[in-house]
C-alpha positions in Angstrom: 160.3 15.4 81.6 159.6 13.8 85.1 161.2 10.6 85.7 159.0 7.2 86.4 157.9 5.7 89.3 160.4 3.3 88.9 163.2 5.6 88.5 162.2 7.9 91.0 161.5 4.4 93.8 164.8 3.2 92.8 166.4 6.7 93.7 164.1 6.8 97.2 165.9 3.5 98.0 169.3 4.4 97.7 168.4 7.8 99.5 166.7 6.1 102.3 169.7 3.7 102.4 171.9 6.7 102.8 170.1 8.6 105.6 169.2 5.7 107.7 172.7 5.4 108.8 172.7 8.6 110.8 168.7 7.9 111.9 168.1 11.8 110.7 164.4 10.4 109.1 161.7 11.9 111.3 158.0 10.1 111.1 154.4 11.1 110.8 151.3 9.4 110.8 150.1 7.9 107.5 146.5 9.3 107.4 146.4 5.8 104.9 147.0 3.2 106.9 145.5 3.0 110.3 148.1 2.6 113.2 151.7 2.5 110.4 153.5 5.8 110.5 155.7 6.1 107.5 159.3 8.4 107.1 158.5 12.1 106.3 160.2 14.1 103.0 162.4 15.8 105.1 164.6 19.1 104.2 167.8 16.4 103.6 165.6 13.6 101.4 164.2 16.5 99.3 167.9 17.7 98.8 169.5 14.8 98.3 166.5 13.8 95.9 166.9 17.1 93.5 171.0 16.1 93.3 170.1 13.1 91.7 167.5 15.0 89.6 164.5 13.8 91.2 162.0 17.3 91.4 160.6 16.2 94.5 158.4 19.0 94.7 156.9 18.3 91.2 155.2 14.6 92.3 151.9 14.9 93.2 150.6 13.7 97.2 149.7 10.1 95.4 153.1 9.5 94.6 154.8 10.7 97.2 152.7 8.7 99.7 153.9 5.7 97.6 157.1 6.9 97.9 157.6 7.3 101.5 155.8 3.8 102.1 158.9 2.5 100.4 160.8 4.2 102.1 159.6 2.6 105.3 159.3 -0.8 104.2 163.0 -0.4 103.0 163.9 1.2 106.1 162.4 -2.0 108.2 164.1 -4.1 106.2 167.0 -3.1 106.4 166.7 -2.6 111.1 165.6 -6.2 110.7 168.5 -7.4 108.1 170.9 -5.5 110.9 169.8 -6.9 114.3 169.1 -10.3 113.0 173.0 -10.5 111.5 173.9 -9.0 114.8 172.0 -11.9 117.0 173.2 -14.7 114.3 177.0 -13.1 114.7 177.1 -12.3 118.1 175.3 -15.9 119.1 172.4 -14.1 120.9 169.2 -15.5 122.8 166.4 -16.1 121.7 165.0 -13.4 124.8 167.4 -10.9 122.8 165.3 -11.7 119.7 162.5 -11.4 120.8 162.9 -8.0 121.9 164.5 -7.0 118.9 162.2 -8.5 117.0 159.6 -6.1 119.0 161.7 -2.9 118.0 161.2 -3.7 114.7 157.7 -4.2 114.0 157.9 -0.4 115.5 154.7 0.0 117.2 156.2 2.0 120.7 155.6 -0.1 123.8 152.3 -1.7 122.3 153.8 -4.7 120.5 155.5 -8.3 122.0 156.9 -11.6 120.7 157.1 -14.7 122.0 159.1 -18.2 120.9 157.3 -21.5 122.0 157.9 -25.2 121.7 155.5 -27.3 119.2 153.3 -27.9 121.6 153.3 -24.3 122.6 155.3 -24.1 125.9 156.9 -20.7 126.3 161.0 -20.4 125.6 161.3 -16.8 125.3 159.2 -13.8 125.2 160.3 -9.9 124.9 158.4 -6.5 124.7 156.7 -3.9 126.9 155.7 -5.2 130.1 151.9 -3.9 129.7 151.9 -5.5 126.0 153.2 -8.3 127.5 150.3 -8.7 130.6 147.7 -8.3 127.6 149.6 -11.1 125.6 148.9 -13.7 128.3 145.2 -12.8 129.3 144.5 -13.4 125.4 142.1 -16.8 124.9 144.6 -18.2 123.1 146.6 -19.1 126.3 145.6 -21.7 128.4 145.3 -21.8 131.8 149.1 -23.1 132.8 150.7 -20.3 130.2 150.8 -22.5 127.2 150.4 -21.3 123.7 147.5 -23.2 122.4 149.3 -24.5 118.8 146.7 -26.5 117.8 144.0 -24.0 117.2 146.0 -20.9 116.3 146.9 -21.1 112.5 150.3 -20.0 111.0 150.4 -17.0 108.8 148.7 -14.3 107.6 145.1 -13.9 109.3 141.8 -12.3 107.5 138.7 -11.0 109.4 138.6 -8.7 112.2 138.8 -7.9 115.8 141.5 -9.1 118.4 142.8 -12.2 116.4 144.6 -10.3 113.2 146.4 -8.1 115.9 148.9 -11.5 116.0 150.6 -13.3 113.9 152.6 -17.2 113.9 154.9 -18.4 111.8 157.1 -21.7 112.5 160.1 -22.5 113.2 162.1 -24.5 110.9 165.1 -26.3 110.8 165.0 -28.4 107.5 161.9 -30.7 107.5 162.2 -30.4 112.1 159.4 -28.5 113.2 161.7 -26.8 116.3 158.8 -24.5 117.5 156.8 -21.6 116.8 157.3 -17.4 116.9 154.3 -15.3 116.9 154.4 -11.6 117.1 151.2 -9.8 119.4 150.2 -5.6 118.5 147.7 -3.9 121.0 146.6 -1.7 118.5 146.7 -2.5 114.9 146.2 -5.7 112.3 149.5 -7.4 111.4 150.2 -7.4 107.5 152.3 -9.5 105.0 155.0 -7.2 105.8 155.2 -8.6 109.4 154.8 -12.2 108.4 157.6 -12.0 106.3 159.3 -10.1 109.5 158.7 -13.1 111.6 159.6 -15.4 108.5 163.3 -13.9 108.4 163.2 -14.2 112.1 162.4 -17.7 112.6 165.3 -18.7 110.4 167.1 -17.0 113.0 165.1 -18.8 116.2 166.1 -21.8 114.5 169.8 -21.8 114.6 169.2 -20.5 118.4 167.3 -23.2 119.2 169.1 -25.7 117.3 172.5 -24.3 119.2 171.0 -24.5 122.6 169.5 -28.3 121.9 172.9 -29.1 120.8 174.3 -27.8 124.6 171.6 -29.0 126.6 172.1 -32.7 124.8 175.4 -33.3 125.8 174.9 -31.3 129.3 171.9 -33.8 129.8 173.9 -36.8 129.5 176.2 -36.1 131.7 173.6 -35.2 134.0 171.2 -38.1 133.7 174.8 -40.3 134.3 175.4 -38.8 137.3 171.8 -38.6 138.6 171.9 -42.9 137.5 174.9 -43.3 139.6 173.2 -41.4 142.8 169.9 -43.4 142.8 171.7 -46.7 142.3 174.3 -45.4 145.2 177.5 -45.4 143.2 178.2 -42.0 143.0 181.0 -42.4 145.7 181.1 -40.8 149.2 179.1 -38.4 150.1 181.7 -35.2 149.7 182.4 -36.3 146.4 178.9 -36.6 145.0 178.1 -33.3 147.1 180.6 -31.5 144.9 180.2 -32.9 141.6 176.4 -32.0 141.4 177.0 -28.8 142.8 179.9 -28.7 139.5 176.3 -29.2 137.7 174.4 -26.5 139.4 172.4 -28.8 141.5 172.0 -29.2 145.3 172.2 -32.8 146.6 173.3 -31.8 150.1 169.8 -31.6 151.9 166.3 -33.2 152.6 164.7 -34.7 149.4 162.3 -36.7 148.0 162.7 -38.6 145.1 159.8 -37.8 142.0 159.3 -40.1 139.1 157.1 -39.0 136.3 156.6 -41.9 133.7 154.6 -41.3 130.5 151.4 -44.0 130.5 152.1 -44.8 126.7 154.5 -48.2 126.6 157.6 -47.2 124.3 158.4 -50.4 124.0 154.9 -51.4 122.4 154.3 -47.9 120.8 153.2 -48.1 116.6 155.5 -44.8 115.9 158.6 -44.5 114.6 162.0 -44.4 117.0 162.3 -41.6 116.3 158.9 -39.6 116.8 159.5 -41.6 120.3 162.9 -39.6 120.6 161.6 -36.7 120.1 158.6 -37.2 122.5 160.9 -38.3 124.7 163.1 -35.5 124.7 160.3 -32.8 124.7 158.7 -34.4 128.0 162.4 -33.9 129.7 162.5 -30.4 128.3 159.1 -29.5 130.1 160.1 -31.2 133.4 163.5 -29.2 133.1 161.8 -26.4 132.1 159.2 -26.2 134.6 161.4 -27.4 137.8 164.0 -24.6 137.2 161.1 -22.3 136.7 160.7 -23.2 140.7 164.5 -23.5 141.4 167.1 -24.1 139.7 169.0 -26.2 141.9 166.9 -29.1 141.7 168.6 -32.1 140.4 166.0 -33.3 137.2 167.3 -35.7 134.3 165.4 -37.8 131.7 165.8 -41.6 131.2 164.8 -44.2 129.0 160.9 -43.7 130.0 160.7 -41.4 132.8 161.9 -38.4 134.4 163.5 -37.9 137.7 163.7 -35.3 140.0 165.2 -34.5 143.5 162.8 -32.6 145.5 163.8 -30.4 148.3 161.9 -30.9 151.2 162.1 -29.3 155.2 162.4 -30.9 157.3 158.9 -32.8 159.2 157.0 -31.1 156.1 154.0 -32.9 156.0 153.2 -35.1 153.3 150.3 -33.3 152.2 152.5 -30.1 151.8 155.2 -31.7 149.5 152.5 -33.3 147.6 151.2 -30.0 146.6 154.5 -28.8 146.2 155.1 -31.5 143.2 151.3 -31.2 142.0 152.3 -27.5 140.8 155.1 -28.8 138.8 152.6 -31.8 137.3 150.1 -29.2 136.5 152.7 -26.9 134.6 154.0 -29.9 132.6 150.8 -31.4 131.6 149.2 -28.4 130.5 146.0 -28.7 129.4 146.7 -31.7 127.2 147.3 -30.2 124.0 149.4 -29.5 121.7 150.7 -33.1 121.6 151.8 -33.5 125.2 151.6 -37.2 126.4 149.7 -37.8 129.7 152.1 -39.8 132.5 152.2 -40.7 136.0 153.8 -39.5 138.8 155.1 -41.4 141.9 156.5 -39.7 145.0 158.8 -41.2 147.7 159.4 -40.7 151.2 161.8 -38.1 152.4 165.6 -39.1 152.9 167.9 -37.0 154.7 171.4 -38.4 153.2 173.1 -39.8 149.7 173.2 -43.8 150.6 168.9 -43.7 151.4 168.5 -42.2 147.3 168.9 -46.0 145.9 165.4 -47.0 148.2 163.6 -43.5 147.9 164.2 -44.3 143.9 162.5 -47.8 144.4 159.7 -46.2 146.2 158.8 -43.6 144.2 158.9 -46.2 140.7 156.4 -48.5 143.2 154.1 -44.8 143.5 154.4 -44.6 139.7 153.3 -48.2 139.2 150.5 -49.0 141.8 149.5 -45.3 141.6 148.6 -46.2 137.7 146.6 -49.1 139.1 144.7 -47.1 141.8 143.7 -43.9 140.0 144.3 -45.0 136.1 146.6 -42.4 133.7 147.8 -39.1 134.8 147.4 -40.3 138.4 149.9 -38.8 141.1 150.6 -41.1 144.2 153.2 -40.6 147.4 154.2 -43.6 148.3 152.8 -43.6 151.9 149.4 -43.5 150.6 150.0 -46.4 148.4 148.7 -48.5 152.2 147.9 -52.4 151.5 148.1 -51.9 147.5 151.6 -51.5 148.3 151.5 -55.4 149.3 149.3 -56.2 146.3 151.4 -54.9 143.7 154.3 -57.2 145.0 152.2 -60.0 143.4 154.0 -60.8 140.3 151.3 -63.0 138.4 148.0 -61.2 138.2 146.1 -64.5 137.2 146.5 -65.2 141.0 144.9 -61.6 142.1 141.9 -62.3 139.6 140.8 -65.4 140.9 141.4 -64.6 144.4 138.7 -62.1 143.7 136.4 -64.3 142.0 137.0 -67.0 144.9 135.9 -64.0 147.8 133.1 -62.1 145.5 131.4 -64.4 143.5 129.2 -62.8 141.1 130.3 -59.1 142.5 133.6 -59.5 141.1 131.6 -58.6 137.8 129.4 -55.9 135.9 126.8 -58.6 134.6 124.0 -56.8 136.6 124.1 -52.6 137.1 122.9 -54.1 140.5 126.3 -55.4 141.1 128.6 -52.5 141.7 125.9 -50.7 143.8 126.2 -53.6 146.4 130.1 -53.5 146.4 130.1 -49.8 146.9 127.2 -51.0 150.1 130.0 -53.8 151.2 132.8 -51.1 151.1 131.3 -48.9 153.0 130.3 -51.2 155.6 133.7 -53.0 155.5 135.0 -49.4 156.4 132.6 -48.7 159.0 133.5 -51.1 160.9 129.6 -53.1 160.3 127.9 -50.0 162.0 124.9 -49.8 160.1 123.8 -46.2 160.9 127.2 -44.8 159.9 126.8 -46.6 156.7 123.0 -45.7 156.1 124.0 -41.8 156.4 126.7 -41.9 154.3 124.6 -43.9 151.3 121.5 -41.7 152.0 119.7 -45.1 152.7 117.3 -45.5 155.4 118.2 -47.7 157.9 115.5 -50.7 156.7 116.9 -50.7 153.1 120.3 -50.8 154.2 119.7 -54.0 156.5 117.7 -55.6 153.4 120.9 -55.0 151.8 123.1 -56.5 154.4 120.7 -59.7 154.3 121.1 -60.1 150.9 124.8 -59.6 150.4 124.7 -62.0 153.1 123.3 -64.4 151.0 125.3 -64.0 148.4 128.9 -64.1 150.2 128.7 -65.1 154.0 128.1 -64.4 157.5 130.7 -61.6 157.1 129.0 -59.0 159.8 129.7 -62.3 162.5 133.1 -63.4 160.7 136.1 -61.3 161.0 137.9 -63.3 159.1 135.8 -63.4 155.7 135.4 -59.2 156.4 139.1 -59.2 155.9 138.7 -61.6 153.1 136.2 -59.0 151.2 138.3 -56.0 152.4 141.0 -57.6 150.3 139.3 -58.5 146.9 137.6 -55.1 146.9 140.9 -53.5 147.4 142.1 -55.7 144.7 139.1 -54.9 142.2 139.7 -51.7 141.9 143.5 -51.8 141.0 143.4 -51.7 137.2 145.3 -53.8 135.2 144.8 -57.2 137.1 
């Protein structure tokens, strides 16, 4: 009498427990399952098998195929239940699992994994270098690298084509959503099996994660209360300061420029909770730490209350175009594309300073950029303080019930939108204002002939004064256009 299925899987288990150790289980392909390969009856199963009275040789080809894809799922198990104990017990990376994690799903060279924040910025990756260049150029990437969360579902995936060849599970710590892993195969649909893979693996991700937020918490408080001291100028002399930043791994002992990134939404006047504002918070300091070190990693960069801070090396006479696209790459890689929850903010750049005791006014500056760089270009706008020109003066203003009627006072009924008519003919003024009241330079740049743009002249004329024979009122109306386009007046 032949034993059952059961009898006969539970003695394949203990078998394949047994030669696992010494790896002496060759594979084949399973003609069954397109791209698996599953553990072969070799000389040693079918031996051990017929000790334990198990007449290999008597099961039929159905049974056996059952038999020996036990054997591999048992056999992943058990490589997974090994290297994830070893990265828990050793205190490993989440790089190390992820490339672990690749050796398990078993697909040779043509597999990779990935760990992301929630809004899909990358923390760690691992696999084949070729199966990792295919990851990125796959649509569900953005442009800046990001994992685009909010349109990839979690868990198992049904259809066809590229899309079931990866898989995304999160990662948990309780009720904290801590981020997600997702698992990519060049060649083959991912199963159940590998969901449940990346299940046990995110448990794993989240005590790494939760272990390096714990580090990085208390390593960015003492950072942001040394970076507070520099920029208000009590960090002590020079040498002193010098060497405790370079204690932190930064380098303060050079040309910089001070860069303030604030998010546009008020905290203060924000309808969520503290502590979805903490979190925000903290996850906008993680992608400006993130992305700066990505660039260099000496780079002094901290978080306060409402804005980040960062010490930008500079050479010395770099133009200020060239710094400003130096910190526009680092803006670009923290906003993203938007998604994924990231909050849009503003970011103001100083002048350079060239020593310790000029950080306190470069700091002032570069909150001024923030602030009148809002006003000029709106949310998400980036401003050096040079640029900021007579807005610098403006935004000194404290009471913007004084700016407002000072434009109604200079424009009259151009300081509003009650005809469409109106903003062409500020736009005319502008432009004439920054000709200097030549009338053919202005004509070109409109695409006016001449004798509609001096009909135009006549009538703003009317409307606001012999400006083209007044110096004195052009500067007037130079001032309350200037002033009616800040926002926020």
């Amino acid at each position: 009498m032949l034993p059952t299925i059961c009898d006969v899987s539970a003695t394949t288990c203990q078998i394949d427990r047994d030669t696992s150790i010494d790896g002496d289980m060759s594979t084949e392909p399973d003609s069954s399952a397109t791209g698996t390969t599953a553990p072969r009856v070799s000389a040693r199963w079918r031996a051990q098998a017929e000790s334990e009275g198990v007449p290999v040789d008597g099961l039929g080809p159905e049974v056996l195929t059952l038999l020996d894809r036990q054997a591999a799922v048992i056999q992943r198990e058990e490589d997974a239940h090994r290297i994830l104990n070893r990265i828990v017990l050793a205190g490993g990376s989440l790089t190390e699992l992820c490339t672990d994690l690749v050796s398990v799903l078993g697909d040779e060279g043509r597999a990779a994994a990935i760990v992301t924040t929630t809004d899909g910025r990358l923390l760690a990756e691992g696999g084949d270098p070729q199966a990792l260049e295919y990851v990125h150029r796959l649509d569900c990437f953005d442009r800046t690298g990001r994992l685009i969360v909010e349109s990839e579902p979690v868990g198992l995936r049904t259809g066809g084509g590229e899309r079931v060849r990866r898989a995304m599970v999160r990662v948990l710590a309780g009720s904290t959503d801590l981020g997600r892993i997702a698992a990519f195969s060049m060649d083959r649909a991912l199963d159940e099996e590998d969901i449940h893979l990346l299940q046990r693996a995110a448990t794993v991700a989240a005590l790494a994660i939760t272990k390096e937020q714990a580090v990085a918490a208390v390593e960015s408080k003492y950072r942001a209360e040394f970076l507070r001291d520099a920029l208000s100028g009590r960090a002590g002399r020079d040498t002193e300061a010098v060497a405790h930043a370079d204690s932190l791994g930064w380098n303060i002992d050079r040309p910089m420029v001070v860069v303030v990134a604030e998010t546009d939404e008020n905290d203060d006047e924000s309808h969520r909770s503290a502590e979805e504002v903490r979190a925000l918070q903290q996850r906008f300091v993680r992608a400006w730490v993130q992305a700066v070190a990505a660039r260099d990693t000496s780079i002094p960069v901290a978080g306060f209350s409402q804005e980040v801070v960062g010490l930008f090396p500079v050479a010395t006479d770099q133009p200020t175009e060239s710094i400003m696209r130096t910190v526009g790459e680092v803006v670009r890689v923290v906003s993203g594309d938007g998604g994924g929850g990231r909050r849009t903010f503003a970011t103001g750049v100083s002048r350079p300073v060239t020593s310790l005791a000029g950080l306190p006014t470069a700091y002032e500056e570069a909150l001024k950029a923030v602030s009148v760089g809002r006003q000029m270009n709106g949310t998400s706008s980036i401003a050096h303080f040079d640029d900021l020109g007579i807005y610098r003066l403006l935004a000194l203003i404290p009471d913007s019930t004084d700016l407002r009627r000072f434009v109604e006072e200079s424009l009259a009924e151009l300081a509003t939108d009650d005809s469409p008519e109106y903003a062409d003919l500020r736009r005319t003024l502008s432009v004439l204002i920054d000709t200097n009241m030549n009338v053919a330079e202005t004509a070109r740049a409109l695409f006016f002939h001449y004798n509609t743009l001096r009909y135009r002249i006549a009538k703003l004329e009317r409307m606001l004064g012999p400006f083209g024979s007044d110096p004195q009122l052009r500067l007037t109306l130079a001032l309350a256009l200037k002033i009616h386009e800040m926002r926020g007046i």
